[in-house]
C-alpha positions as CSV (number, residue, x, y, z in Angstrom):
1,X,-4.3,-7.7,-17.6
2,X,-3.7,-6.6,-14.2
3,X,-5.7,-8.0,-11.1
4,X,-4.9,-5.3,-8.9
5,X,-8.3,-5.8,-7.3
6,X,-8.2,-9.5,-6.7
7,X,-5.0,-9.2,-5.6
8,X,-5.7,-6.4,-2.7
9,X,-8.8,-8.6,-2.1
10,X,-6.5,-11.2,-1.8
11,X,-3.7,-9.7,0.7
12,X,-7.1,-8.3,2.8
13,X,-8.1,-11.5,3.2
14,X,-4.7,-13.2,3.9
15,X,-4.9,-10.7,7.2
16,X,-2.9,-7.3,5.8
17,X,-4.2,-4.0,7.0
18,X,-1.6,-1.7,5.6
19,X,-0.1,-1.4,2.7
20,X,3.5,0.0,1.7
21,X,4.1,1.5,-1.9
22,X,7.3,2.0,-2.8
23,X,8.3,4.8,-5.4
24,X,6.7,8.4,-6.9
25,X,3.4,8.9,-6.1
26,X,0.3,7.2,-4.3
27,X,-1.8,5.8,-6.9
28,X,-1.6,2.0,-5.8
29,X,-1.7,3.0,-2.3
30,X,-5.5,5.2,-3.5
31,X,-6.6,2.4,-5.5
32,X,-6.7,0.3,-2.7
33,X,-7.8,2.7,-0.2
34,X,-11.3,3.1,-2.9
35,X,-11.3,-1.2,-3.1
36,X,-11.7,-1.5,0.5
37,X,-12.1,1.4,3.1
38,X,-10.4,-0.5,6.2
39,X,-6.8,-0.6,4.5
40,X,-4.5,1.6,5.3
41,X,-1.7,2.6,2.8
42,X,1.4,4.7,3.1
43,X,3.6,5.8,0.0
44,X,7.5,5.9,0.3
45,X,9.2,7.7,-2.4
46,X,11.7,9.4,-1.1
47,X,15.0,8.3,0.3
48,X,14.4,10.4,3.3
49,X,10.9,8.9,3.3
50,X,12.3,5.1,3.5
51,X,14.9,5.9,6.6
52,X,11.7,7.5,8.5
53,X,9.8,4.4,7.4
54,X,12.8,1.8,8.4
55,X,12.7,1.7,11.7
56,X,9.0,1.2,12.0
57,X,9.4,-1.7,10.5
């Protein structure tokens, strides 16, 4: 079974505001986004996406 809730309860709680998931689409980053309106989640999936993302980081 997978915790996904706990776990983004868990990261919230631990201080993280924004999320990054890496790969196709933006369900993970939408789940967490309906578990807890304050985080913010951006989806990478691309490699054009990840050298945009890169030097934010």
């Amino acid at each position: 079974m997978v915790r996904w809730r706990e776990s983004v309860l868990y990261m919230k709680s631990l201080g993280v505001r924004e999320l990054v998931e890496v790969g196709a689409g933006k369900v993970l980053s939408g789940l967490a986004r309906r578990i807890d309106r304050e985080l913010s989640g951006i989806s990478v999936g691309t490699p054009a996406d990840i050298e945009a993302f890169a030097p934010t980081v």
